[in-house]
C-alpha positions as CSV (number, residue, x, y, z in Angstrom):
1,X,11.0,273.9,196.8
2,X,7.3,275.6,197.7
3,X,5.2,273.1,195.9
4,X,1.4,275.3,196.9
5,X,-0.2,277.3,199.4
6,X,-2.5,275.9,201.6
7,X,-4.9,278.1,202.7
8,X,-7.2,278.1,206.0
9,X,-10.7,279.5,206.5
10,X,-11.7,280.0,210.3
11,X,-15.4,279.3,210.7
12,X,-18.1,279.6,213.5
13,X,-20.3,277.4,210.8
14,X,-17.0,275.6,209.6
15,X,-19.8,273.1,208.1
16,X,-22.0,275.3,205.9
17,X,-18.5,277.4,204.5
18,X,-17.7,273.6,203.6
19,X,-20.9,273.1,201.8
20,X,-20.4,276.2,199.8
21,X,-17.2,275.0,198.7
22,X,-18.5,271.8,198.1
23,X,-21.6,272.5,196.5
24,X,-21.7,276.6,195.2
25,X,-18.6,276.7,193.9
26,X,-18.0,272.9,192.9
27,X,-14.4,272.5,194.7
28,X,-13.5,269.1,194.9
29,X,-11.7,267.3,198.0
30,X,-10.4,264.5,199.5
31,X,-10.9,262.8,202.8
32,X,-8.0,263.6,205.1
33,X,-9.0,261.7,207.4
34,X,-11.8,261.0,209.8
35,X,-14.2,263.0,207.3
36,X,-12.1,266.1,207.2
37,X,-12.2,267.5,203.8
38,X,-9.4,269.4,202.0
39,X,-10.3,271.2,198.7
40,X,-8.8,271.5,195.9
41,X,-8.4,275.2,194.9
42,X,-7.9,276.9,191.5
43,X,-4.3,278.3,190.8
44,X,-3.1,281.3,193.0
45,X,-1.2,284.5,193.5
46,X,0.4,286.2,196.3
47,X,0.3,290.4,197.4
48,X,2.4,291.8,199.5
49,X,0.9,295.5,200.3
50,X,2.8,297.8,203.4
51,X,0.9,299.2,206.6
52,X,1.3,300.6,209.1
53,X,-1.2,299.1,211.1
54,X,-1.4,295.6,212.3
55,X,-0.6,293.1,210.0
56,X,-3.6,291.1,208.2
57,X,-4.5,288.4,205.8
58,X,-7.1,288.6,203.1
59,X,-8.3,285.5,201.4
60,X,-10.2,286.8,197.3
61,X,-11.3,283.9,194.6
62,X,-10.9,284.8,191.4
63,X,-12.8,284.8,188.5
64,X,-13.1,286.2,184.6
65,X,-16.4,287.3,184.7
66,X,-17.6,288.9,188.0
67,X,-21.2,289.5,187.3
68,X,-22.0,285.5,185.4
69,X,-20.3,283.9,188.8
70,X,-22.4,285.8,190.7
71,X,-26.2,285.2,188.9
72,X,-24.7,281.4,188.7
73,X,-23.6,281.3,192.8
74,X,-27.1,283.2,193.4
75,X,-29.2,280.4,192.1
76,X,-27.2,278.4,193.8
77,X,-27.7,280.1,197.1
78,X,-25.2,282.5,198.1
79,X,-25.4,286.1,198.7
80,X,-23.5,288.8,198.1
81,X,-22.6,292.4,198.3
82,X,-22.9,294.9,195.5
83,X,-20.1,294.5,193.1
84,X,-17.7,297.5,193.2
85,X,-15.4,298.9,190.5
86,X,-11.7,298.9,191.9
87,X,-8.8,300.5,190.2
88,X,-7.2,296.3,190.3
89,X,-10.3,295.2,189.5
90,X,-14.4,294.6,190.4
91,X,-15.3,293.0,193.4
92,X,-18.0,291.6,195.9
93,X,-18.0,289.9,198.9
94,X,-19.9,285.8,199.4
95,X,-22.0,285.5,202.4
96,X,-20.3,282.2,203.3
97,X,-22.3,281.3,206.3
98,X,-24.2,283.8,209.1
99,X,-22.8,286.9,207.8
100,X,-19.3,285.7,207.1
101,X,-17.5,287.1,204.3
102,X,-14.8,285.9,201.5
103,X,-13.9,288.0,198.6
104,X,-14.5,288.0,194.9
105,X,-13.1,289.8,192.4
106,X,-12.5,290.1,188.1
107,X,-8.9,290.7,188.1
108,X,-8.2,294.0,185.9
109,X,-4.6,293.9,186.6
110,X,-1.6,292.0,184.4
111,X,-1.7,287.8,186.3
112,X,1.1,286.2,186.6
């Protein structure tokens, strides 16, 4: 039985995305060896959406209240876009290190 996901983040500045983690948004982690953190994550949910294109991945944290987590992850240092009004949802996008991106959104849809 599928007992998680674990999810990867590819980073050019692998040690400042960890800080965020770390220190923004207060994930905890382990030592996996050798000083190799893994975080812990908050619960999750998988969507599938078709294309015709190539396939791709997206990676969004969650939250209940879009615009509080972003003042709160502003004073704590990270940037981000201007949040957007979705039909699933609102949404920004964290500078997570020299113009890399992960997304955030305010679910507005029914969660599992």
């Amino acid at each position: 039985m599928i007992t998680g996901i674990h999810a990867i983040i590819y980073s050019k500045h692998a040690e400042r995305v960890r800080g965020v983690l770390a220190d923004a948004l207060g994930f905890r982690s382990v030592d996996a060896g050798g000083g190799w953190p893994i975080f812990a994550a908050p619960p999750a949910e998988i969507a599938v959406h078709p294309t015709d294109d190539s396939p791709e991945h997206e990676l969004y944290l969650m939250c209940d209240d879009i615009a509080t987590t972003v003042a709160m992850l502003s004073e704590r240092g990270v940037t981000s876009s201007p949040i957007v009004e979705r039909s699933w949802g609102l949404v920004t996008s964290l500078d997570i290190g020299d113009g890399e991106k992960i997304g955030l959104y305010e679910p507005r849809h029914p969660r599992p």
